[in-house]
Backbone as a ProteinNet text record, in pm:
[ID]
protein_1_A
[PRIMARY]
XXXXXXXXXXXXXXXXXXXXXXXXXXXXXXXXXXXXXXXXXXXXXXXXXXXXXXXXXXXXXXXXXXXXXXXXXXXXXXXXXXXXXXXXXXXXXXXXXXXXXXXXXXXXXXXXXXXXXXXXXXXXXXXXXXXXXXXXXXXXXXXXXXXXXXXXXXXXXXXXXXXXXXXXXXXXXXXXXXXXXXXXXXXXXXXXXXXXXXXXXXXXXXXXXXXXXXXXXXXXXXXXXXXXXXX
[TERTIARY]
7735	7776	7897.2	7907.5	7977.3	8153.3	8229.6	8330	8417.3	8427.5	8501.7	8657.5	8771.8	8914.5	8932.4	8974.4	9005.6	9186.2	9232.2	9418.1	9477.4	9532.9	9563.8	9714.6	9722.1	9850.7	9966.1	10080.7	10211.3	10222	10313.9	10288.5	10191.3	10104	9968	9967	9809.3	9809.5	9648.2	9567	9426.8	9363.9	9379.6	9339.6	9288.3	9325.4	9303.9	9131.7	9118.2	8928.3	8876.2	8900.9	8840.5	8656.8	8663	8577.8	8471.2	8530.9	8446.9	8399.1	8514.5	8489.9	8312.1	8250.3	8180	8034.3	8078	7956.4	7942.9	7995.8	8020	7939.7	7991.1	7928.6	7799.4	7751.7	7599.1	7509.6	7620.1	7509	7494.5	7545.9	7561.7	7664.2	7792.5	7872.7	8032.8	8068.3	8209.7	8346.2	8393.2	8508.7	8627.1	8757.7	8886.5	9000	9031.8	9136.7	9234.1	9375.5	9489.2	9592	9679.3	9777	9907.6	9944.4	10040.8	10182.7	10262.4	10438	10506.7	10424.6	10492.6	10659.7	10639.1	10758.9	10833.8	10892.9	10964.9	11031.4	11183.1	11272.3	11292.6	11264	11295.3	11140.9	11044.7	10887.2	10871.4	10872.1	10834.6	10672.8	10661.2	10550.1	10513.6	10555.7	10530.5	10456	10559.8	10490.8	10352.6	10401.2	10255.5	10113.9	10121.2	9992.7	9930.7	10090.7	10081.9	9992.7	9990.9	9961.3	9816.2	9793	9654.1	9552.2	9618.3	9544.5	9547.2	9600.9	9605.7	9512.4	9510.7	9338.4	9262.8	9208.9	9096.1	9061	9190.5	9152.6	9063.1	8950.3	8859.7	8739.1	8750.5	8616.2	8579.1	8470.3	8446.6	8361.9	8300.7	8252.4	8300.2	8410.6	8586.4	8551.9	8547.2	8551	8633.9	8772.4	8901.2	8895.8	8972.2	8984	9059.1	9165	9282.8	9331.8	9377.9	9389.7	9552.3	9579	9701.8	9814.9	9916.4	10014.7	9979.6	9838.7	9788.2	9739.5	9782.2	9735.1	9837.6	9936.8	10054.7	10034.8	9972.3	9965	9838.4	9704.6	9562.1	9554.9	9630.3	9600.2	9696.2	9800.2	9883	9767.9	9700.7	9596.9	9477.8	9420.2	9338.5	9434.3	9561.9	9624	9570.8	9596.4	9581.1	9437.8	9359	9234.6	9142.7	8973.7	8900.5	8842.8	8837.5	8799.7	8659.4	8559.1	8481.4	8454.9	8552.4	8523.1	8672	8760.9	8866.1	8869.1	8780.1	8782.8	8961	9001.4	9117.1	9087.1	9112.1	9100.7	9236.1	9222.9	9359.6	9462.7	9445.6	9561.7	9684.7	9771.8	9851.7	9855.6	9869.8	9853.2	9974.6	10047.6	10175.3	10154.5	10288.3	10302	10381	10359	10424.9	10594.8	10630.2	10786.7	10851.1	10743	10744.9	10821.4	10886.9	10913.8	10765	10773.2	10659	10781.9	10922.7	11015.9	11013.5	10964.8	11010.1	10851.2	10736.8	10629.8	10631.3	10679.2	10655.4	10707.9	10857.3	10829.6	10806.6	10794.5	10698	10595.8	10517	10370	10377.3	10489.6	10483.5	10404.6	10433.7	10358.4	10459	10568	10623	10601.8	10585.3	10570.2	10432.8	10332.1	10179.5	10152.7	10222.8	10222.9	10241	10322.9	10434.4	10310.7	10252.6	10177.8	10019.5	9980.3	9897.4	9896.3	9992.6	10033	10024.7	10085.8	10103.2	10007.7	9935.5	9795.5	9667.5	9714.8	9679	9705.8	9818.6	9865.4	9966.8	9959.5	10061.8	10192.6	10268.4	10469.7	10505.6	10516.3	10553.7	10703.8	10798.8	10905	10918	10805	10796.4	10833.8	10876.8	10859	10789.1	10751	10577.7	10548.8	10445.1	10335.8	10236.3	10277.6	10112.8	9956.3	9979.3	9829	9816.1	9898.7	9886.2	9842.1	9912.2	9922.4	9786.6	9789.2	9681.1	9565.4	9613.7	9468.6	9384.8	9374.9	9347.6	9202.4	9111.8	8968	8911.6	9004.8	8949	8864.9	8769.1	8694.3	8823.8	8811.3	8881.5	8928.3	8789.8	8856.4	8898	8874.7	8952.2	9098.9	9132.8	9241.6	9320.2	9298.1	9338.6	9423	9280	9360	9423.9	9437.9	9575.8	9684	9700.7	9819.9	9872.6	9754.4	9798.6	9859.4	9831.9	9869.6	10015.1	10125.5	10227.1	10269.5	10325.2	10362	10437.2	10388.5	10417.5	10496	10606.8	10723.4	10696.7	10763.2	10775.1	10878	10933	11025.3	11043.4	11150.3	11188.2	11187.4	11169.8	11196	11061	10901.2	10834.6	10856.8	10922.1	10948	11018.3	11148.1	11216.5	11195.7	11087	11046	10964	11006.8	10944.5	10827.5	10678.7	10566.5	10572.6	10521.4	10585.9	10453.3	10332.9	10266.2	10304.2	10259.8	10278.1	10169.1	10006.6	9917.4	9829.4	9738.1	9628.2	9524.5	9490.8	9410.6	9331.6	9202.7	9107.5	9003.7	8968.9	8904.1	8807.7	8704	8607.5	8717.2	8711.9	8833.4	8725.2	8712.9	8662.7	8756.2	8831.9	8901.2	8812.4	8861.7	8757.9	8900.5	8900.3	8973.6	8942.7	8998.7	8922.9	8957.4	8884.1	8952	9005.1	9028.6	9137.7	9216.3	9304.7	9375.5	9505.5	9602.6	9710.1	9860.9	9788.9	9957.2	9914.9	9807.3	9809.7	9680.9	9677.4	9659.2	9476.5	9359.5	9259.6	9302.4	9309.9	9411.3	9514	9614.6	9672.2	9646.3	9554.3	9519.1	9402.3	9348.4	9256.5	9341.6	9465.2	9531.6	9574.9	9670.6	9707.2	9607.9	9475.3	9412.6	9382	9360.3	9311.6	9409.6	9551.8	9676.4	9701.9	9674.7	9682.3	9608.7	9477	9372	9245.8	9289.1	9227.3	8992.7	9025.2	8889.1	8851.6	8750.2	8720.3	8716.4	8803	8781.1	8676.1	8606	8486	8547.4	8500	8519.5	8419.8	8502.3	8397.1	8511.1	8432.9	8524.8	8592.4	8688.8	8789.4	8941.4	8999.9	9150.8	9197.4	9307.1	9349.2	9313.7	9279.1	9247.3	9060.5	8990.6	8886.4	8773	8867.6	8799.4	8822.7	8864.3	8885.1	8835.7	8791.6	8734.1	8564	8594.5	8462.9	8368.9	8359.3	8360.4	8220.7	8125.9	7956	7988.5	7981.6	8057.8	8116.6	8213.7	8301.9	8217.2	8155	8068.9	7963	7899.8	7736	7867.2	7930.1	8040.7	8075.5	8128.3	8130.4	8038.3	7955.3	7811.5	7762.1	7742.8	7721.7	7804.2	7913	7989.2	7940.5	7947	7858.1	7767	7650.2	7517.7	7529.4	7606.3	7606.9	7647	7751	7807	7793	7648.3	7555.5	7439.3	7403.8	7262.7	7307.7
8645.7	8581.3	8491.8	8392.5	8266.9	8351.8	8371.5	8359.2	8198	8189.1	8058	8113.1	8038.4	8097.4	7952.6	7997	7851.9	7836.6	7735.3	7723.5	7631.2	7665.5	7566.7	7502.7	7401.2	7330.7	7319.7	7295.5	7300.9	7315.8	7389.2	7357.7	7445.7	7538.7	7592	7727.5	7756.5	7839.5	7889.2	7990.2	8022.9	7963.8	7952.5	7913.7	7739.1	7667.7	7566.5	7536.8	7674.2	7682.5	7783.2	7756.9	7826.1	7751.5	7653.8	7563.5	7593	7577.5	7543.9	7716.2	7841.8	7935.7	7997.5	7984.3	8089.8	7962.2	7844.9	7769.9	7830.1	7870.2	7899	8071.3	8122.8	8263.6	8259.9	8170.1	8163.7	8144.7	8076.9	8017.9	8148.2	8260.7	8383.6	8378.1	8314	8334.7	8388.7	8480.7	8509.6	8406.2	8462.7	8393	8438	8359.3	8430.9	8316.3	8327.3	8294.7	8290.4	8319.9	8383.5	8316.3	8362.3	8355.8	8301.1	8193.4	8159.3	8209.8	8231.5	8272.1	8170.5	8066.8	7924.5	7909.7	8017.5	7988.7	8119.3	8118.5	8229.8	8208.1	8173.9	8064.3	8102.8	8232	8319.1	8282.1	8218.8	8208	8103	8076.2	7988.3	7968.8	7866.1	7871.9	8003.5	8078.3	8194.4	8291.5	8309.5	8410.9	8326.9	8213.1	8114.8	8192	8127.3	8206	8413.2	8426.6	8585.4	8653.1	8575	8589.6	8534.6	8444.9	8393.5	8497.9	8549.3	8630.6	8805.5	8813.2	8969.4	8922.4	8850.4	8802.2	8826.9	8743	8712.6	8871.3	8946.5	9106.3	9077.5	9136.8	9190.3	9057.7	9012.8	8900.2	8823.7	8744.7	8715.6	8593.8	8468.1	8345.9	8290.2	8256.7	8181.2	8028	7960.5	7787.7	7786.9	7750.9	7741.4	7609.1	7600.6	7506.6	7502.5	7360.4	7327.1	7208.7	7228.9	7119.6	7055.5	6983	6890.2	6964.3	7041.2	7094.6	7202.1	7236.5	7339.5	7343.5	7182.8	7159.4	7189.8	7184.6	7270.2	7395.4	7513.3	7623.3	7695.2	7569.4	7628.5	7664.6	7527.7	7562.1	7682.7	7715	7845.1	7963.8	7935.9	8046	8084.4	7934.8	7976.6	8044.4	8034.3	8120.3	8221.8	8268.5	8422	8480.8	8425	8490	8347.6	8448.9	8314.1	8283.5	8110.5	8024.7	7925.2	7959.1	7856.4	7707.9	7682.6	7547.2	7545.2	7412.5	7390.4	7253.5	7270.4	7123.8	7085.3	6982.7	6975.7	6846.9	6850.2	6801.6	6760	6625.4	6522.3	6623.8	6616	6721.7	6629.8	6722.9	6675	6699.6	6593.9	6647.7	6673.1	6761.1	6776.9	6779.8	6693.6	6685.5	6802.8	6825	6929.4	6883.4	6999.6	7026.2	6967.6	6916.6	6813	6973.3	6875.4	6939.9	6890.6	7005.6	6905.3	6805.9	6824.3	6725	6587.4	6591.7	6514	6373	6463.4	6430.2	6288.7	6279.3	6185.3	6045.2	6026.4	5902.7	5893.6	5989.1	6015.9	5912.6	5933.1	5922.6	5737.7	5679.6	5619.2	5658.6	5774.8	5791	5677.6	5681.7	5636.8	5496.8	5394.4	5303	5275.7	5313.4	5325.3	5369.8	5465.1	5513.1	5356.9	5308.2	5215.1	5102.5	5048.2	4960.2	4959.4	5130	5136.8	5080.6	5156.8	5142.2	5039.8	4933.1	4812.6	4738.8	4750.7	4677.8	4697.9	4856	4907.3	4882.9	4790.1	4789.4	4892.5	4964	5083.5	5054.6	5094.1	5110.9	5184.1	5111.2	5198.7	5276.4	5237.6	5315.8	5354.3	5433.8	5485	5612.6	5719.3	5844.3	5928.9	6022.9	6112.6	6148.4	6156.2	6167.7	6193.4	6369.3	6464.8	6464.6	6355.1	6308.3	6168.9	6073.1	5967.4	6012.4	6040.6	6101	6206.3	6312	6393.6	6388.1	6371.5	6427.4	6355.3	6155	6070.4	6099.8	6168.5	6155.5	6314.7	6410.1	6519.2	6501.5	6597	6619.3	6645.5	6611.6	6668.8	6815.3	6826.9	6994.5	7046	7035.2	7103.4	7027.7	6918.1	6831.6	6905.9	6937.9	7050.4	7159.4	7219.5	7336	7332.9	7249.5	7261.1	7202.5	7150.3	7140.7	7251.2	7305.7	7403	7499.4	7550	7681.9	7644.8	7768	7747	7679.3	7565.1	7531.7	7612.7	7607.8	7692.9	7647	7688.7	7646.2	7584.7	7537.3	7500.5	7589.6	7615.2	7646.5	7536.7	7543.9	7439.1	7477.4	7599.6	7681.4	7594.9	7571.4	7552.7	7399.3	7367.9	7201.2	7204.4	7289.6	7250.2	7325.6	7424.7	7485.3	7390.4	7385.3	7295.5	7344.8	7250	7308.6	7335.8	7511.7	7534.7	7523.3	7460.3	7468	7338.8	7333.4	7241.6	7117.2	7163.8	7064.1	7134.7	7050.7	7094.9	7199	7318.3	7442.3	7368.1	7443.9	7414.3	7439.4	7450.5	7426.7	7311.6	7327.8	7222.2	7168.8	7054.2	7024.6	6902.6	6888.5	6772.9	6728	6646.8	6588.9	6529.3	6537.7	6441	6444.1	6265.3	6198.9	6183.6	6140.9	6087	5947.4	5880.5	5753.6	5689	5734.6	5736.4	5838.1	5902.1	5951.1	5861.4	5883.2	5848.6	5894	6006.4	6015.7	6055.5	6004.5	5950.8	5913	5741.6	5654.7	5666.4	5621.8	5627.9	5535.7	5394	5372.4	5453	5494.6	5567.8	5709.6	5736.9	5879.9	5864.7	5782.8	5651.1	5650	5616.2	5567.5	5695.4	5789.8	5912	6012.9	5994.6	6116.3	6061.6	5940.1	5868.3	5881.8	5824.7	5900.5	6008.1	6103.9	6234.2	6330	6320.5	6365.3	6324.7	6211.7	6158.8	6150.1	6149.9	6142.5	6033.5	6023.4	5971	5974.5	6005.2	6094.4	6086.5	6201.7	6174.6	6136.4	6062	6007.5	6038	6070.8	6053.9	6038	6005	5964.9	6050.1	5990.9	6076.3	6033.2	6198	6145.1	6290.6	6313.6	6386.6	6563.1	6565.7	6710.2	6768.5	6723	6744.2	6829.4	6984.6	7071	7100	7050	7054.8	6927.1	6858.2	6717	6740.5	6756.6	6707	6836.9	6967.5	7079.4	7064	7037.8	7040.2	6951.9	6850.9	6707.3	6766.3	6849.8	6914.2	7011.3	7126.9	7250.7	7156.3	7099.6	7005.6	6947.7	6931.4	6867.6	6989.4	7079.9	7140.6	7272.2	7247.9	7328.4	7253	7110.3	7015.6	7018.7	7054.4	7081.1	7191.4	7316.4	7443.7	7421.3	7347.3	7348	7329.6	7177.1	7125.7	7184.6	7310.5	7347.8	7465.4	7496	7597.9	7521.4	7441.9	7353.4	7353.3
12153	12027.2	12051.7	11970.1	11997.5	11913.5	11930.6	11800.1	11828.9	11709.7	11702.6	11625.8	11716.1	11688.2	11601.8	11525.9	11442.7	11403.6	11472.3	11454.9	11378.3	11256.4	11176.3	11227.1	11153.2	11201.4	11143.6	11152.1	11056.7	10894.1	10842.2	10751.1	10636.3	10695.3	10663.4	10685	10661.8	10675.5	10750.5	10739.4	10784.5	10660.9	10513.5	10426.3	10481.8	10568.4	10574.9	10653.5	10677.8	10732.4	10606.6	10511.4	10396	10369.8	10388.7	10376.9	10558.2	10607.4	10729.6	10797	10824	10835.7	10771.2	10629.7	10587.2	10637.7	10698.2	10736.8	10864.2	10960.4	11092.6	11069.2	11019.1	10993.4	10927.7	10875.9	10807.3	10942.6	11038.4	11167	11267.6	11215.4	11310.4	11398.1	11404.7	11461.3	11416.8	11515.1	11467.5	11446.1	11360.2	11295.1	11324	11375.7	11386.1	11320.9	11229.5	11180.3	11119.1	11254.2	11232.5	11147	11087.6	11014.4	11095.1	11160.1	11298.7	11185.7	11259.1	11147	11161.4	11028.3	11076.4	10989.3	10858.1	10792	10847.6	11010.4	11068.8	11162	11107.1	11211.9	11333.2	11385	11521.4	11575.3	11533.9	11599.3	11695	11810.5	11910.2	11899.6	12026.1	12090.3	12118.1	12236.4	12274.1	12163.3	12011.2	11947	11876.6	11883.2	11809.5	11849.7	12047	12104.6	12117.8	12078.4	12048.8	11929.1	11858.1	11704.9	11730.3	11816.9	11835.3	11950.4	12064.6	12137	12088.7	11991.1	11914.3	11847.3	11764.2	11629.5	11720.3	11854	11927.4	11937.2	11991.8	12033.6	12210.6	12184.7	12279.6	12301.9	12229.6	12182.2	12271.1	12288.7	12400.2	12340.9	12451.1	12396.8	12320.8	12332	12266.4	12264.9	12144.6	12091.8	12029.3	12085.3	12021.3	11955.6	11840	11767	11694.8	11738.9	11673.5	11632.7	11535.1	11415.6	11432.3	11431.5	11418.8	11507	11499.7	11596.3	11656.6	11672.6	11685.7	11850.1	11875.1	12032.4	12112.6	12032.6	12142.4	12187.6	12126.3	12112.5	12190.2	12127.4	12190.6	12343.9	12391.2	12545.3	12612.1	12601.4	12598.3	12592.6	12442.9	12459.1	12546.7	12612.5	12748	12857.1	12837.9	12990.5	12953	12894.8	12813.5	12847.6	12782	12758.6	12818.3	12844.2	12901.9	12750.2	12765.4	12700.6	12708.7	12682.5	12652.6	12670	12583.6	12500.4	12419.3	12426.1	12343.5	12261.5	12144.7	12065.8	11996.8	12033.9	11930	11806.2	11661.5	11563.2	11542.3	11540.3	11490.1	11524.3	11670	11726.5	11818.8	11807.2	11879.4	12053.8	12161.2	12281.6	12375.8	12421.9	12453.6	12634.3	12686.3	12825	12843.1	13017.8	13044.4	13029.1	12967.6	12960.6	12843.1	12731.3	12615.2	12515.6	12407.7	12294.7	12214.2	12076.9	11961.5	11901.1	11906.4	11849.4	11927.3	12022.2	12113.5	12180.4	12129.8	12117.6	12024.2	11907.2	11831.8	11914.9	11899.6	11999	12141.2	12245.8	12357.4	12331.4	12228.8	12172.3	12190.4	12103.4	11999	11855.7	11778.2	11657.2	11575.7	11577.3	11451.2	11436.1	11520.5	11557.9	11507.5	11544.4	11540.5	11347.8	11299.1	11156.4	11086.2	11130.6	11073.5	11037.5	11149.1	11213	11110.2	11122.5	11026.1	10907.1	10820.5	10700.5	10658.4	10744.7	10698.7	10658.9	10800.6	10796.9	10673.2	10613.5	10492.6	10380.9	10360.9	10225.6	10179.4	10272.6	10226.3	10273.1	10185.1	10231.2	10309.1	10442	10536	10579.1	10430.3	10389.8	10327.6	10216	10110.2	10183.6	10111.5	10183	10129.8	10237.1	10225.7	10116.1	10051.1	9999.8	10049.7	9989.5	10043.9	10030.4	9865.1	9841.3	9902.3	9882.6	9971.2	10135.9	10198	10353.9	10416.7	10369.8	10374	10251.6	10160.3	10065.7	9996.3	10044.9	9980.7	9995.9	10066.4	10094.1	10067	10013.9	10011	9831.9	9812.8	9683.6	9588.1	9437.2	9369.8	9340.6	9334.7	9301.1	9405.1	9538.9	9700.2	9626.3	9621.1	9632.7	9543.2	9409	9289.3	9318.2	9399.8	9437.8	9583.6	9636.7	9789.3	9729.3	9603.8	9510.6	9439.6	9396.7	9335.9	9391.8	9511.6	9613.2	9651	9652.7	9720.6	9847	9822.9	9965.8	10082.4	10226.3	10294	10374.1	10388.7	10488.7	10639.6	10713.1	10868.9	10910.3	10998.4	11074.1	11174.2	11201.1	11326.8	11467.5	11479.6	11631.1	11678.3	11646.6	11741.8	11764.8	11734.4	11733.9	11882.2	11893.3	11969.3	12125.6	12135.5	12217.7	12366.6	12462.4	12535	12596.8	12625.7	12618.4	12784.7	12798.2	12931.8	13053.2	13057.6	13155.9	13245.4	13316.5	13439.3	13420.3	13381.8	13358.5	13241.8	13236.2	13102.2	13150.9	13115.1	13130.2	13220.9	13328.2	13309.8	13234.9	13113.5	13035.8	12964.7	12978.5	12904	12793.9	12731.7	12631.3	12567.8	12432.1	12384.2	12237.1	12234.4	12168.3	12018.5	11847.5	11766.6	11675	11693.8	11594.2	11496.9	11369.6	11248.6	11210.4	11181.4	11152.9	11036.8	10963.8	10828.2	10850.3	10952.7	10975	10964.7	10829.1	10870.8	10894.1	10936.9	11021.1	11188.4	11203.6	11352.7	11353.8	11388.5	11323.1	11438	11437.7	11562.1	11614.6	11680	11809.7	11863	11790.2	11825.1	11932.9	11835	11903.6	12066.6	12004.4	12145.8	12256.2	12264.4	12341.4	12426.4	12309.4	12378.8	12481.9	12346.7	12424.6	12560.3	12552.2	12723.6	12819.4	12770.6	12831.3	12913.1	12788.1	12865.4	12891.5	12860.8	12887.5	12957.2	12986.5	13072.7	13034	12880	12836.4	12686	12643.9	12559	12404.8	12327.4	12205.9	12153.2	12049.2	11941.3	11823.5	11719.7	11632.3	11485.1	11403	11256.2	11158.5	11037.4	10902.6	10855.9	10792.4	10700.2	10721.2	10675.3	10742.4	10794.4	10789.2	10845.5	10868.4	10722.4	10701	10674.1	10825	10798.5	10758.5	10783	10749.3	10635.5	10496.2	10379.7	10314.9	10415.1	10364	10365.6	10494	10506.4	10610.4	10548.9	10623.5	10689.6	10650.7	10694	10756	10791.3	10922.2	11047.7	10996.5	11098.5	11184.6	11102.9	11189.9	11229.8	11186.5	11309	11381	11420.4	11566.8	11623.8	11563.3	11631.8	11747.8	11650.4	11679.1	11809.4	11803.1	11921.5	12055.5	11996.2	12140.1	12192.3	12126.4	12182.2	12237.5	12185.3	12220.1	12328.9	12347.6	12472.6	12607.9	12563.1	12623.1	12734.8	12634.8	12714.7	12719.9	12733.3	12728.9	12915.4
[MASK]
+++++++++++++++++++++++++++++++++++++++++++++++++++++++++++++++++++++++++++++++++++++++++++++++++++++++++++++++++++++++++++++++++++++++++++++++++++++++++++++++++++++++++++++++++++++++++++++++++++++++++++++++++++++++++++++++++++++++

């Protein structure tokens, strides 16, 4: 049996595969998705992947999957345990010895955000806006209620934690951008993932938050990577 670890990103919580989780389990496969202690100022990296290889437990046939800052963390979790398959979603990709603080202009994100925006019509000195930024393409009623729910803190500890491997797992790894992503922009993310991963990203619509967008889109991609993966 396949389980799929599913890692949400800053900011969040496991609620953010509410949508995509009970499609994954209709297909007969297991589900793991942990709760990271993102609003817990003493929480690093370290306890990030701690919190991720206690969920997994014993489990076995691992398709990790991580969503936006969640790429700092996933690959930490192949040291740990064997891994499958590691899709990352509008993730972030961290060099060895990188902060996630330190990632942004590393990247050029801010530059590239800026660049977007513009070209969009949008004010690229307005400041954030959660429905502008993330939730311009989600359904209403999803959009409703991720307003409605308490916002969930950050902590700053995993920001400033430097990412401690030397190179990228060996692990199968398949990267999927979205392209109305704007807070990291598809050139953008084109550029990096080729950068530093030395591969091609996959691509489909939307923006940032796809498994609340666009959840049936997301599981047939991700299902395809599986297939492929044992094909």
């Amino acid at each position: 049996m396949t389980t799929y670890v599913l890692i949400h990103g800053a900011s969040s919580d496991s609620w953010y595969w509410n949508r995509v989780a009970p499609l994954l389990r209709a297909r007969g496969h297991a589900v793991v998705a942990p709760d990271l202690p993102s609003d817990d100022e003493t929480a690093g990296l370290a306890a990030y992947t701690d919190a991720v290889v206690d969920a997994i437990g014993d489990r076995t046939g691992l398709v990790l999957v991580a969503q936006s800052m969640a790429g700092f963390t996933a690959p930490l979790v192949c040291e740990r345990v064997p891994v499958d398959l590691m899709v990352l979603v509008a993730a972030m990709v961290p060099a060895p010895g990188e902060t996630a603080g330190e990632w942004w202009e590393n990247t050029g994100q801010p530059a590239a955000r800026r660049a977007s925006d513009e070209r969009s019509g949008r004010d690229p000195d307005a400041p954030f806006d959660i429905e502008t930024g993330f939730l311009h393409d989600l359904p209403p009623d999803v959009r409703a209620e991720v307003l409605a729910r308490p916002e969930r803190g950050q902590a700053g500890r995993p920001f400033h934690d430097p990412w401690p491997l030397e190179r990228w797992p060996d692990v199968p790894t398949r990267f999927l951008l979205c392209r109305d992503d704007r807070m990291f922009p598809a050139a953008f993310q084109r550029r990096v993932v080729r950068e530093r991963l030395g591969i091609v990203p996959d691509e489909m619509d939307g923006g940032h938050l796809p498994a609340l967008a666009r959840p049936a889109e997301l599981v047939e991609r991700l299902e395809a990577y599986r297939t492929n993966l044992v094909a």
